[in-house]
Backbone as a printed PyTorch tensor [residue, N CA C, xyz], in Angstrom:
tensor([[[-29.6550,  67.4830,  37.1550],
         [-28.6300,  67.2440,  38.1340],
         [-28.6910,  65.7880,  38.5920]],

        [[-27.7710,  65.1080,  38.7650],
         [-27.4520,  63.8540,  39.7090],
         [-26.6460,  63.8120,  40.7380]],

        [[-26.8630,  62.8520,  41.3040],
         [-26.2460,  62.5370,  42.5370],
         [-25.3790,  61.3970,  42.7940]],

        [[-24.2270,  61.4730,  43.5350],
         [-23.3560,  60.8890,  43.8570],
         [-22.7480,  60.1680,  45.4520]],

        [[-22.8200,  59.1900,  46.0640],
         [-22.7880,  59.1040,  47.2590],
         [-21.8100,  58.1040,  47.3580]],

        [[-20.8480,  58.5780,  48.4100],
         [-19.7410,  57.6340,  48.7040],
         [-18.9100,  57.8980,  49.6830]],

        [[-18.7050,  57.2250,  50.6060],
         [-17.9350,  56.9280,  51.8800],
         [-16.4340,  57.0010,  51.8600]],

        [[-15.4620,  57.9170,  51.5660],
         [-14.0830,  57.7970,  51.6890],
         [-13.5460,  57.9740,  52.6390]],

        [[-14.1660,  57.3370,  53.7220],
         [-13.4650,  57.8360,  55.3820],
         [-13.9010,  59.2980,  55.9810]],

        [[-13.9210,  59.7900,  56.4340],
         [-13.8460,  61.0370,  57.0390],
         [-15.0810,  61.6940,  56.4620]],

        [[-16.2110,  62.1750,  56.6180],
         [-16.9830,  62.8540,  55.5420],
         [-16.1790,  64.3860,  55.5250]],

        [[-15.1930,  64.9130,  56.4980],
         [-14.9340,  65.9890,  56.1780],
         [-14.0610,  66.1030,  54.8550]],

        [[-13.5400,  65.2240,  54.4270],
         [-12.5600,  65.1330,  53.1680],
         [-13.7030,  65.5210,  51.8250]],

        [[-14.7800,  66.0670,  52.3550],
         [-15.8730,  66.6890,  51.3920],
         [-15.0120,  67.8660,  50.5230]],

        [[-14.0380,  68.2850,  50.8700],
         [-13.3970,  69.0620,  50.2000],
         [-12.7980,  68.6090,  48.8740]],

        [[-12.3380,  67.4190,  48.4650],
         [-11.7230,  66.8440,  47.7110],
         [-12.4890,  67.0430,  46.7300]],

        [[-13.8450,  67.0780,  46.5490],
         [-14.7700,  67.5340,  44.9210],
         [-15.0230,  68.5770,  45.1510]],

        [[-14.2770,  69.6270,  45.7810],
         [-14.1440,  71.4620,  45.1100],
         [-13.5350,  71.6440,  44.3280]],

        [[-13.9480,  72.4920,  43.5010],
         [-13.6390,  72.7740,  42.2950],
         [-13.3990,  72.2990,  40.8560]],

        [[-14.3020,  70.7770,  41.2310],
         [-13.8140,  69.9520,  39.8730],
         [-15.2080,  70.3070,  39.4710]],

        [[-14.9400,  70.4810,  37.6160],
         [-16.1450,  71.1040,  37.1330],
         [-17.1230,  69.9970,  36.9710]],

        [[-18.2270,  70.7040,  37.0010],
         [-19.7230,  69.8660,  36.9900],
         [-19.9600,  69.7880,  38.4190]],

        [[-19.1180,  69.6400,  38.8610],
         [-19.6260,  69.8050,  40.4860],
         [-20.2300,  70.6350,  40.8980]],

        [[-21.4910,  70.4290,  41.4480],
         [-22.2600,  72.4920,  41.9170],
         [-22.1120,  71.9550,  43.9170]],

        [[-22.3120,  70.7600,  44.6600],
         [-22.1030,  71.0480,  45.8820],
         [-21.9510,  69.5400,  46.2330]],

        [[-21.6840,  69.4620,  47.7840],
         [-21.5730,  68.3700,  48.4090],
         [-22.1710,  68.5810,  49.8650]],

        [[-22.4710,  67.4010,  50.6090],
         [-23.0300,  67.6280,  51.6000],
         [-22.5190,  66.3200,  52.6430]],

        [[-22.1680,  66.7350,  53.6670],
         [-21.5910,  65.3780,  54.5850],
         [-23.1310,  65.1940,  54.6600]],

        [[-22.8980,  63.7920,  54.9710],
         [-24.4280,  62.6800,  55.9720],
         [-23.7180,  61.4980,  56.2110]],

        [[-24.7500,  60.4620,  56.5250],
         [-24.6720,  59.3340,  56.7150],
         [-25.5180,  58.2740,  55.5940]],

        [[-25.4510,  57.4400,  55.9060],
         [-26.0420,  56.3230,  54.7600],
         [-25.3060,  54.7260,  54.9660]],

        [[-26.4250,  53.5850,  54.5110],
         [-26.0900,  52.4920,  54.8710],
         [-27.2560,  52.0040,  55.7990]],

        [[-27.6100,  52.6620,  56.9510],
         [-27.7510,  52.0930,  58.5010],
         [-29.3320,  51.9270,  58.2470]],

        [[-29.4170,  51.2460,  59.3820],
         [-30.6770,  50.7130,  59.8830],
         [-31.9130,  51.6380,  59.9980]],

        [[-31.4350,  53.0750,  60.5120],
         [-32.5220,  53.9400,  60.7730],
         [-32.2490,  55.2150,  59.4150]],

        [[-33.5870,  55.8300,  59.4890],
         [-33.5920,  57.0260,  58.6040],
         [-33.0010,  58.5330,  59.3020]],

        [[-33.1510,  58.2380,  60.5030],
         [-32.1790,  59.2990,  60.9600],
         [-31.2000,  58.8510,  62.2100]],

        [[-29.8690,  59.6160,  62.4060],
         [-28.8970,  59.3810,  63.2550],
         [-28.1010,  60.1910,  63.4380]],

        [[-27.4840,  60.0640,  64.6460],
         [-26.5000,  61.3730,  65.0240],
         [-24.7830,  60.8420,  64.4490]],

        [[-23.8220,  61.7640,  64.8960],
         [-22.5310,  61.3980,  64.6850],
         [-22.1520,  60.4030,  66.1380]],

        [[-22.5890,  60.9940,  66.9730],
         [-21.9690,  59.7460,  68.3700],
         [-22.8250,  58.1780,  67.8620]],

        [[-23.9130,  58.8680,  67.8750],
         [-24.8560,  57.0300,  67.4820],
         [-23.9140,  56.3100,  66.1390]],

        [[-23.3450,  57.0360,  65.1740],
         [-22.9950,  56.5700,  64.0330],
         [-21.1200,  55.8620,  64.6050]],

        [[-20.6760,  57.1030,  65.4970],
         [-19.2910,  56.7200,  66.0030],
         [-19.4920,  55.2030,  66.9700]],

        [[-20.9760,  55.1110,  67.4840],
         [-20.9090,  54.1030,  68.6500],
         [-20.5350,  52.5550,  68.0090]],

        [[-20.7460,  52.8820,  66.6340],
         [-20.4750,  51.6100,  65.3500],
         [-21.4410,  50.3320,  65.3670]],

        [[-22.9430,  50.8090,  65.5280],
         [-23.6230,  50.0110,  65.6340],
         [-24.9810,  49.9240,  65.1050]],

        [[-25.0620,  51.3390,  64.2330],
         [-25.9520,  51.8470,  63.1160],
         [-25.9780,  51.4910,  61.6160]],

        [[-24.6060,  50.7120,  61.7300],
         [-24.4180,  50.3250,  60.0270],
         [-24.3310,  51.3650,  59.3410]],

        [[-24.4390,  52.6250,  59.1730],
         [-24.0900,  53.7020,  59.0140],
         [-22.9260,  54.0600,  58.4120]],

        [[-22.3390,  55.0380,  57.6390],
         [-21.6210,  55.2360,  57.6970],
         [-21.0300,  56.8620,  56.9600]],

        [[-20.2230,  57.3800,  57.0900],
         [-20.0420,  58.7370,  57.1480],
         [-19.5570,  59.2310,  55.0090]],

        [[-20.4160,  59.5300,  54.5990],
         [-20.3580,  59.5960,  53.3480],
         [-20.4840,  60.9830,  52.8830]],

        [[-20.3800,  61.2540,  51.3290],
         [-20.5340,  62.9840,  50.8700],
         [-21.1990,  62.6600,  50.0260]],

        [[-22.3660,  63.3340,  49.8610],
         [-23.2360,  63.6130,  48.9450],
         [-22.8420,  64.3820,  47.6810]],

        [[-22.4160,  64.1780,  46.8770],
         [-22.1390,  64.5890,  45.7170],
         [-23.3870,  65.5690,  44.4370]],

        [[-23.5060,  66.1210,  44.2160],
         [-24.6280,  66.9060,  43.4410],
         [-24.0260,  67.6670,  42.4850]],

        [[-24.0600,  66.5850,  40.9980],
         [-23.1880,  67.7100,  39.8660],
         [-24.0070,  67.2510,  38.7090]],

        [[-23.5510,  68.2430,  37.3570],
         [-24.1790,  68.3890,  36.4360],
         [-23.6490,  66.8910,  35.4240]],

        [[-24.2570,  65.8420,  35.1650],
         [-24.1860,  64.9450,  34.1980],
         [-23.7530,  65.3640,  32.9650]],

        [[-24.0760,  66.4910,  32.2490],
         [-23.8110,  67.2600,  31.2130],
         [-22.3530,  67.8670,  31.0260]],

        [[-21.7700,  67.6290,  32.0410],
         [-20.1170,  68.3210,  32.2370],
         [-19.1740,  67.0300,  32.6690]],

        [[-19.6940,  66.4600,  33.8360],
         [-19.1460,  65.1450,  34.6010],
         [-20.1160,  64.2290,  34.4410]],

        [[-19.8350,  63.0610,  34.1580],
         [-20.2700,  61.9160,  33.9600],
         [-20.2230,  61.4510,  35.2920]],

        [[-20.6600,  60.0780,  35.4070],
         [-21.1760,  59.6010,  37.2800],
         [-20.0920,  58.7760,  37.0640]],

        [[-19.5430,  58.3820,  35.9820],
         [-18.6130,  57.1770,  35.7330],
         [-17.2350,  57.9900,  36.2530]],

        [[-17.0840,  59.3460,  35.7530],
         [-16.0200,  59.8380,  36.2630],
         [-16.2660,  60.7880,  37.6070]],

        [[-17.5030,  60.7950,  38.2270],
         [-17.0000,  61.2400,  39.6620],
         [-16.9330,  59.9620,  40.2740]],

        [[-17.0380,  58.8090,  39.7740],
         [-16.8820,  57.6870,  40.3630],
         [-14.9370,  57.3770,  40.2700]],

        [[-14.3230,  57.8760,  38.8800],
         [-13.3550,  57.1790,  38.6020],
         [-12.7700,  58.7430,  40.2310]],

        [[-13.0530,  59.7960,  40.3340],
         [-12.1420,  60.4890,  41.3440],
         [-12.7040,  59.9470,  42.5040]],

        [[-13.7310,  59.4430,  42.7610],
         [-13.7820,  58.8340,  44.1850],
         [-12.7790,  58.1830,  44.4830]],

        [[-12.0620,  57.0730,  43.9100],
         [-11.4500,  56.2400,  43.9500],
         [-10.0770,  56.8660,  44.1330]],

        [[ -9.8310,  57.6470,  43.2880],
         [ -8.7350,  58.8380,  43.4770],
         [ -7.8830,  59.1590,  44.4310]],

        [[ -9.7130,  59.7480,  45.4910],
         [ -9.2160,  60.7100,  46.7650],
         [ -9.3730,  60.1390,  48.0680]],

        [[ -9.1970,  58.5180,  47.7170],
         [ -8.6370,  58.0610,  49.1730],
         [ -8.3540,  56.4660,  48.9790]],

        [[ -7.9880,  55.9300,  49.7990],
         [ -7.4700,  54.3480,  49.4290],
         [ -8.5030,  53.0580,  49.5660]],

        [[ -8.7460,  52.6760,  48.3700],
         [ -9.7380,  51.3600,  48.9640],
         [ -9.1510,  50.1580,  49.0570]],

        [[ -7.9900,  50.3660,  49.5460],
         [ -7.7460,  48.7950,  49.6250],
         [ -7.2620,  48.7600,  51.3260]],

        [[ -8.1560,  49.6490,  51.9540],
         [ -7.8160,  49.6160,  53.4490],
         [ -9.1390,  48.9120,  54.1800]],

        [[ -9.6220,  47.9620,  54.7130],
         [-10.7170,  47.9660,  55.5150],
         [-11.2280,  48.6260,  56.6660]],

        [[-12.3800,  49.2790,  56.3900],
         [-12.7850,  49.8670,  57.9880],
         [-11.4680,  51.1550,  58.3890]],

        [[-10.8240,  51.9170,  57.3240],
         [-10.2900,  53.0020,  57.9050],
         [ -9.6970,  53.3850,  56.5850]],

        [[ -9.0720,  54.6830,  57.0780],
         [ -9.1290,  55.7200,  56.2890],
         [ -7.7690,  56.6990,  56.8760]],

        [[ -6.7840,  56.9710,  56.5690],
         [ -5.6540,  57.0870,  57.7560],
         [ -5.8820,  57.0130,  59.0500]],

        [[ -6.0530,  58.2960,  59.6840],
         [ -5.8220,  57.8430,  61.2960],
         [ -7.3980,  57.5830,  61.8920]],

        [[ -8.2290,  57.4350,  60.9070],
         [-10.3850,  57.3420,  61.1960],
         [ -9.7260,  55.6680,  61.5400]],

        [[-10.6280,  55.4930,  62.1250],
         [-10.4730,  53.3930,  62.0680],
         [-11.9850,  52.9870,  62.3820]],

        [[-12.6940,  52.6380,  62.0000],
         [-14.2490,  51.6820,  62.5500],
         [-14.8040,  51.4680,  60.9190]],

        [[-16.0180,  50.7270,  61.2430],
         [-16.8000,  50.7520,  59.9170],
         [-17.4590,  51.6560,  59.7170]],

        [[-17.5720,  52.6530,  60.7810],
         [-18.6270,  53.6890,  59.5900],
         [-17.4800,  54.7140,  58.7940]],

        [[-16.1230,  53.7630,  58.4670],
         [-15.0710,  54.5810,  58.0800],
         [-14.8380,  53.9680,  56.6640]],

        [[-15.3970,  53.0500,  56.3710],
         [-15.6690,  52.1980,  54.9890],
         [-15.3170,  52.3990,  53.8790]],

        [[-14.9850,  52.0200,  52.7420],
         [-14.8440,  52.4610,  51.0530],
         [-16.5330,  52.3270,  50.9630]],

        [[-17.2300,  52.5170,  50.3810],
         [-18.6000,  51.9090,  49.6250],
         [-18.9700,  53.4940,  48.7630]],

        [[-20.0600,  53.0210,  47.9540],
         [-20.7870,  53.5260,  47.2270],
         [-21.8670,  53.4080,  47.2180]],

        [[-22.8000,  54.4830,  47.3240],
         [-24.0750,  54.0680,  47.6730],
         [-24.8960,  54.5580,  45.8380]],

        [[-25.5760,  53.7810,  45.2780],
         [-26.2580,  54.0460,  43.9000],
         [-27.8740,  53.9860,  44.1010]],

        [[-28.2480,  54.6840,  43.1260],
         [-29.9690,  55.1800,  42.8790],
         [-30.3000,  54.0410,  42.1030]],

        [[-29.5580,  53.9110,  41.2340],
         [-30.4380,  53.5730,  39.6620],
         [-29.9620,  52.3180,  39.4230]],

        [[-29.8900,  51.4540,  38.2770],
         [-28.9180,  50.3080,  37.6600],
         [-28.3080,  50.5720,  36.9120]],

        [[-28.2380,  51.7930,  35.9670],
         [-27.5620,  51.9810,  35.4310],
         [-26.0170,  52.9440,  36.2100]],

        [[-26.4710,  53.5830,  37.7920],
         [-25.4370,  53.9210,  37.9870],
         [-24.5370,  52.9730,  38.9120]],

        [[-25.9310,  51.8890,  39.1630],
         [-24.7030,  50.6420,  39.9360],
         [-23.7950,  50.0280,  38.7300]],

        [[-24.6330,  49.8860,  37.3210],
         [-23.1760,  49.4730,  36.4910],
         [-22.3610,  50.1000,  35.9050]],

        [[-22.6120,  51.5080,  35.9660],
         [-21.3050,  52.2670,  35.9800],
         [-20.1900,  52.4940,  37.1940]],

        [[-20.6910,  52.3090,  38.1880],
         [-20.2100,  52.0710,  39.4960],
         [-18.8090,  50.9560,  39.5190]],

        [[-19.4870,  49.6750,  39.2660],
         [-19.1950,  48.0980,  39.5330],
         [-18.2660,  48.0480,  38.0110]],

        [[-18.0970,  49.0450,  36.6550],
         [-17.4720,  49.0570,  35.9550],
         [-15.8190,  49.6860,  36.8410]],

        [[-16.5770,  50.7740,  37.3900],
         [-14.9410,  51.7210,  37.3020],
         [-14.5540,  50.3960,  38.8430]],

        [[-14.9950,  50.1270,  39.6300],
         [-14.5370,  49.0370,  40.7300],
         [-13.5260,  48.3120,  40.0560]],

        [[-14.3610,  47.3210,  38.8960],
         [-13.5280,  46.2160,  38.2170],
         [-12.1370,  47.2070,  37.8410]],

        [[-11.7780,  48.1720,  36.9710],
         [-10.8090,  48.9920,  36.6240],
         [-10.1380,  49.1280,  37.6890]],

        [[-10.0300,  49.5090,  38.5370],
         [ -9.2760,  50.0920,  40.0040],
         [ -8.9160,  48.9490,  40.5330]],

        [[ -9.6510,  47.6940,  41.0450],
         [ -9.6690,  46.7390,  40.7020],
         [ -8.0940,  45.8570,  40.3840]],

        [[ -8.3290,  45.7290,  39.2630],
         [ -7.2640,  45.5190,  38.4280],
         [ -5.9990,  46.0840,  38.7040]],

        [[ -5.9990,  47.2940,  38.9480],
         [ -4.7800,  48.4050,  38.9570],
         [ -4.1380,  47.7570,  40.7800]],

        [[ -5.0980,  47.5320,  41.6070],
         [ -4.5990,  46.9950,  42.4650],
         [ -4.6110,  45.8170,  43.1840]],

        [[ -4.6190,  44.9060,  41.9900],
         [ -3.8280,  43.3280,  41.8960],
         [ -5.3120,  42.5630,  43.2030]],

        [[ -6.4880,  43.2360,  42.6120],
         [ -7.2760,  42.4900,  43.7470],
         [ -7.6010,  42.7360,  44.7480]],

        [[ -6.6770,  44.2950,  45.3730],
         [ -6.9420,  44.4460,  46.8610],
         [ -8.2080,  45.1680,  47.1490]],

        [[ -8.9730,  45.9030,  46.2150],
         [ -9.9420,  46.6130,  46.6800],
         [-10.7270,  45.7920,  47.9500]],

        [[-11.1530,  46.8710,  48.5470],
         [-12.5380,  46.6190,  49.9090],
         [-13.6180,  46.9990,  49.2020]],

        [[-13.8140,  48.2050,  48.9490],
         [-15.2020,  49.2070,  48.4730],
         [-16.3480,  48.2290,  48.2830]],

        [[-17.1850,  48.7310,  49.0060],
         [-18.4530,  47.7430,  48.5200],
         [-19.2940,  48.8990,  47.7470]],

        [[-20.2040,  48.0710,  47.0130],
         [-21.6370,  48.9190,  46.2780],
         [-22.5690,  48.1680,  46.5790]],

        [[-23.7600,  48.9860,  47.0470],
         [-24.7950,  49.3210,  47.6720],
         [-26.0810,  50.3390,  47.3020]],

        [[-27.1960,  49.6180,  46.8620],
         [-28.4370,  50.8720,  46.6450],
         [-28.3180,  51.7380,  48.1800]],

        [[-28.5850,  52.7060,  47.5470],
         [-28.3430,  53.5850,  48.6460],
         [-29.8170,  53.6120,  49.6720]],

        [[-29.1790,  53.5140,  50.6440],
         [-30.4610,  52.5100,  52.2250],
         [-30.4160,  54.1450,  53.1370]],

        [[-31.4610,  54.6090,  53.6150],
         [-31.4190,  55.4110,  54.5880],
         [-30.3440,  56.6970,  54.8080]],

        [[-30.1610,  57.2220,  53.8620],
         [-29.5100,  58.3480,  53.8910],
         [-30.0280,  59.6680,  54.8490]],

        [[-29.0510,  60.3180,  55.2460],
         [-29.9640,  61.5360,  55.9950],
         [-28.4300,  62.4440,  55.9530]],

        [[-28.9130,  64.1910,  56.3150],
         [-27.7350,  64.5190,  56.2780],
         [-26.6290,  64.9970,  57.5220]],

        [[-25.8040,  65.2570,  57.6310],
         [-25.1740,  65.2920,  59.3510],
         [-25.0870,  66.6390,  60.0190]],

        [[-25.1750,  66.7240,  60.6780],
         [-24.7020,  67.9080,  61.7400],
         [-25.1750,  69.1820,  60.7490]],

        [[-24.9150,  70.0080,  61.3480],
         [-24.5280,  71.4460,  60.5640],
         [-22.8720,  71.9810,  60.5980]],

        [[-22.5280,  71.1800,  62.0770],
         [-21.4770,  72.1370,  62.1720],
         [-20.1770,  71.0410,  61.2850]],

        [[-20.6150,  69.5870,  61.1000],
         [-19.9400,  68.9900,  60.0150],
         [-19.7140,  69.6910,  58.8030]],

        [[-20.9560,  69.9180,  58.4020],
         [-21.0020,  70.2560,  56.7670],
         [-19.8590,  72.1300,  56.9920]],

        [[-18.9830,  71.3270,  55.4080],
         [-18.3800,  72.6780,  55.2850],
         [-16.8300,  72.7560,  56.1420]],

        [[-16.4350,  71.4570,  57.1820],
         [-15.9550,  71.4680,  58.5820],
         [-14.7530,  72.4800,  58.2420]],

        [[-13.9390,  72.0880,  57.4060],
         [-12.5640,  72.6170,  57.0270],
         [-12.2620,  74.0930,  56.4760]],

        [[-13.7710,  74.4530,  56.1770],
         [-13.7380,  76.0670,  55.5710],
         [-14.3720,  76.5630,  56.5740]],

        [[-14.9470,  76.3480,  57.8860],
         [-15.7170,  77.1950,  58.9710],
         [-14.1440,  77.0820,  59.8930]],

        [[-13.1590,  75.9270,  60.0170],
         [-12.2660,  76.2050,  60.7080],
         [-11.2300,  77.3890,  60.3520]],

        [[-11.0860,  77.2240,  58.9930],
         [-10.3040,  78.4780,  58.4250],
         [-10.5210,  79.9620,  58.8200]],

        [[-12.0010,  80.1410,  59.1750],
         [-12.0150,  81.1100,  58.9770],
         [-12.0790,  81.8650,  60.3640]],

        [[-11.6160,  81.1410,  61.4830],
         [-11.8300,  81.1630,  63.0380],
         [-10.6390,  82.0710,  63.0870]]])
């Protein structure tokens, strides 16, 4: 199994890699910031460097990292700074957080591509992934515990 980490605004938009195959789960957290652990107000106060990301966890053998990288890009806009429709701060960011070198240059490949497609505007930064931890409980899952109220 590998892992996938990336900031598309909102960590609740964790929904967006259901059901794409190779995918087995996702998990809201944080990542980026200064400390190894943090809350959502400390992360909202915008002063943790932090920022609100989904943990990605799928099978390499089905999905490639290059292509949960090419749907990151997909399922939200990087050519916005610091927001994400109506989210606005930096822990609301494009970035990517990577393990390895080989998945920062598969990373910094699909960037250049997207890139291109939008004449230069990307934000998204890439980043070894710094202090990750994971969020709340009542985050994780947010949109399928509301459903079912």
């Amino acid at each position: 199994m590998q892992i996938f980490i990336g900031g598309i605004g909102c960590f609740w938009d964790e929904t967006e890699y259901q059901g794409v195959p190779g995918i087995l789960s996702t998990e809201c957290g944080y990542c980026g910031g200064k400390n190894s652990t943090v809350s959502y107000e400390q992360v909202c106060g915008g002063d943790t460097e932090h920022i609100e990301v989904v943990k990605v966890v799928f099978n390499p053998k089905v999905i490639s990292y290059e292509n949960v990288t090419r749907l990151f890009f997909k399922i939200h806009d990087p050519t916005t700074l610091n927001r994400q429709g109506p989210n606005v701060g930096q822990q609301y960011r494009s970035e990517i957080f990577y393990q390895t070198e080989e998945e920062e240059k598969s990373a910094r490949k699909v960037l250049d591509e997207v890139n291109k497609r939008f004449n230069g505007k990307v934000v998204t930064v890439i980043r070894k992934e710094k202090n990750y931890c994971k969020a709340e409980e009542h985050h994780q899952k947010y949109f399928e515990k509301r459903s079912k109220k």
